[in-house]
C-alpha positions as CSV (number, residue, x, y, z in Angstrom):
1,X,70.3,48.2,26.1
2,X,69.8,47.2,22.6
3,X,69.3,43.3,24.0
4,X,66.9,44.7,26.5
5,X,64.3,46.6,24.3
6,X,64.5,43.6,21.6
7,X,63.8,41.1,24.1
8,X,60.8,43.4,25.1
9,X,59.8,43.6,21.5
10,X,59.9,40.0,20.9
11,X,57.7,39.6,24.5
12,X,55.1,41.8,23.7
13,X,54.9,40.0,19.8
14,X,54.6,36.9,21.5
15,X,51.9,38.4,24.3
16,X,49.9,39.7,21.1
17,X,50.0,37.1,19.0
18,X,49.0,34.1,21.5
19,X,46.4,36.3,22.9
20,X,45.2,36.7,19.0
21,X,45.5,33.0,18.5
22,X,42.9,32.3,21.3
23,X,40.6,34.9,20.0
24,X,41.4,33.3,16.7
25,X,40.9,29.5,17.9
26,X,37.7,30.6,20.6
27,X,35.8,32.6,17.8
28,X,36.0,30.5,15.4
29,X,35.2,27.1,17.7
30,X,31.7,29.6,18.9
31,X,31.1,30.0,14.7
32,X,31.2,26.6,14.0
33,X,29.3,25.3,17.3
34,X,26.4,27.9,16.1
35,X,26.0,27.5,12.8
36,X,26.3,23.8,13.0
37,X,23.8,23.7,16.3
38,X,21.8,25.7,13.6
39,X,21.7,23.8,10.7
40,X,21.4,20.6,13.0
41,X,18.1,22.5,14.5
42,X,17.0,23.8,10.9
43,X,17.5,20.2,8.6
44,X,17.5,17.2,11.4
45,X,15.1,18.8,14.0
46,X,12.5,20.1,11.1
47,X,12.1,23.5,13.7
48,X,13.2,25.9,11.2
49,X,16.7,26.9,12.9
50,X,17.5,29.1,16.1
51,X,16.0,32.7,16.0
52,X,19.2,33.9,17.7
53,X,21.7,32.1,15.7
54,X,22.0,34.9,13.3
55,X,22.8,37.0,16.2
56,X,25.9,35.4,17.7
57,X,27.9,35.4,14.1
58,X,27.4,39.0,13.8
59,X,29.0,39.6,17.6
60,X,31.5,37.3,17.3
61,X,32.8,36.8,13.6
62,X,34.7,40.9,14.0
63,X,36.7,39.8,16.9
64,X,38.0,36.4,15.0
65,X,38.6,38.8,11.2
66,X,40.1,41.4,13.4
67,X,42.8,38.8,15.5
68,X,43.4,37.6,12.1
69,X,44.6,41.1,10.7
70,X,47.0,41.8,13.4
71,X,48.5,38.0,13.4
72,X,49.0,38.9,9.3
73,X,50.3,42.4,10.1
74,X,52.9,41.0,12.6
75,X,53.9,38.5,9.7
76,X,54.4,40.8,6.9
77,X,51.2,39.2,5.1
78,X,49.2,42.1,5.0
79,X,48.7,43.9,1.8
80,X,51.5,46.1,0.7
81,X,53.7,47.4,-2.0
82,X,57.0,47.0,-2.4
83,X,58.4,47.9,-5.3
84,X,60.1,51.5,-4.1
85,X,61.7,49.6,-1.5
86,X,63.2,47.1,-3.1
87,X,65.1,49.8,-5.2
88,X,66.7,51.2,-1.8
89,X,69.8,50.7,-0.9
90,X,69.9,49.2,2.6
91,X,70.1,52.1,4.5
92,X,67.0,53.7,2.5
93,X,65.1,51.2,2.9
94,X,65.5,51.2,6.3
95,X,64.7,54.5,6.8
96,X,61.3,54.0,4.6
97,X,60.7,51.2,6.6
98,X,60.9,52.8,10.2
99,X,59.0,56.1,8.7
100,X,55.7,53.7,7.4
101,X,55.8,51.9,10.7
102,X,55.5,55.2,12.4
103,X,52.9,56.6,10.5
104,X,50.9,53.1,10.7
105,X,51.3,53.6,14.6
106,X,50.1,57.0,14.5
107,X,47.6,55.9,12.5
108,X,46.0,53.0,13.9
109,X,46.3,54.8,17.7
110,X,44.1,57.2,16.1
111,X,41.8,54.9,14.2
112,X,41.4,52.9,18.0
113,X,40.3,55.9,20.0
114,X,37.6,56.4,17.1
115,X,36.3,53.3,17.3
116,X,36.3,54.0,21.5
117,X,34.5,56.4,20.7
118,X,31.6,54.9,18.3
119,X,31.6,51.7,20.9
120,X,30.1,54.2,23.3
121,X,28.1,55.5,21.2
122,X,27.0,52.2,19.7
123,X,26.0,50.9,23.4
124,X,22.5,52.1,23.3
125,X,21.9,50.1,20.3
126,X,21.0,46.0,21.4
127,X,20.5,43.2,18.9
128,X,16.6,42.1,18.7
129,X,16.8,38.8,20.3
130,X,19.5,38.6,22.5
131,X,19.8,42.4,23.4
132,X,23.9,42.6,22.9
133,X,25.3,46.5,22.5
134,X,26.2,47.0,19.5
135,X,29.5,47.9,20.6
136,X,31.2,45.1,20.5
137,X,32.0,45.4,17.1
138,X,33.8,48.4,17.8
139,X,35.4,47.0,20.6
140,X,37.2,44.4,18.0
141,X,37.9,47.5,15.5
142,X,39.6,49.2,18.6
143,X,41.7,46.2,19.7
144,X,42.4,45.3,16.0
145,X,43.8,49.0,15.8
146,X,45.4,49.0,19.2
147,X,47.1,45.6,18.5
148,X,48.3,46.4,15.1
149,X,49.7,49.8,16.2
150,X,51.6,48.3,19.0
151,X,53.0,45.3,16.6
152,X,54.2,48.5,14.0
153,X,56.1,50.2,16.6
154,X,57.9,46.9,17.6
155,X,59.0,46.1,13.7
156,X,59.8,49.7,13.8
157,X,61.9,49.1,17.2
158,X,63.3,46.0,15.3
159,X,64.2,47.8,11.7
160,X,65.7,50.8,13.9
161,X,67.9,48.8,15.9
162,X,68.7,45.7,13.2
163,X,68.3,47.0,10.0
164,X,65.6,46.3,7.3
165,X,66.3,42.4,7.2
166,X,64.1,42.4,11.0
167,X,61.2,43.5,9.1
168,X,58.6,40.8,8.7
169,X,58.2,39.5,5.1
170,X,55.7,36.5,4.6
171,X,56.4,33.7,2.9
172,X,56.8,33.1,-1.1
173,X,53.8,30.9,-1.1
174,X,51.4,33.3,1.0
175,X,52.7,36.5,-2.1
176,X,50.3,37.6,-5.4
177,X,53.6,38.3,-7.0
């Protein structure tokens, strides 16, 4: 049983973060292609740039900052402190662990149905030039929630079952400490 739920764990990791990574690599090739198109249109064309090209960055660049919170949550990059529990004993810090994970699920579920909520809300509301909804912002807050409450509940799955070592720490070089 415990084999079973870790391998699911690990499956829905890998399902999150490739699907992150493409949002990741797909926003950020649309970024560059825009603002480069614009610059191009602005500086070698002499027309003074794209009107909409101020438009797509503002749709698109929440989707690639909120892929690349999750993929640093699922890594152990995100901000935290860790002083308390590095004082634990093992089993202590275990426990810590699995409760913070918890309350970041509960959190974040939370935080996702809000931001649901606001897209909807946010819908009526269309960019000038290009008449998007202003909810896809929200959209990327949602999934960024969703995502990174899923990925807490499998490092909580993880530290439950293995023991605090299964929790994600990022690497020396990536720490302020």
């Amino acid at each position: 049983m415990k084999a079973i739920l870790l391998g699911g764990a690990a499956a829905i990791d890998r399902a999150v973060a490739l699907l992150c990574r493409v949002i990741v690599a797909a926003t950020g090739l649309v970024l560059l292609a825009v603002l480069a198109a614009n610059v191009i249109a602005r500086y070698a064309l002499g027309m003074g740039g794209f009107a909409w090209a101020q438009e797509i960055p503002e749709q698109i660049f929440p989707w690639f900052i909120a892929a690349g919170v999750v993929l640093a949550a699922q890594a152990g990059a995100h901000i935290a402190v860790d002083i308390l529990p590095r004082q634990l004993p093992e089993r202590g810090r275990q426990v810590l662990i699995v409760i913070v994970n918890a309350m970041v699920v509960a959190a974040y579920a939370w935080l996702a149905l809000l931001a649901l909520e606001v897209a909807e809300i946010a819908r009526l509301q269309q960019s000038t030039i290009l008449r998007i909804p202003g909810s896809y912002g929200y959209w990327a807050m949602s999934m960024l929630a969703g995502l990174t409450a899923v990925s807490a509940a499998t490092i909580a799955l993880r530290v439950t079952l293995l023991g605090p070592g299964a929790a994600p720490e990022a690497a020396r070089e990536d720490s302020v400490t």
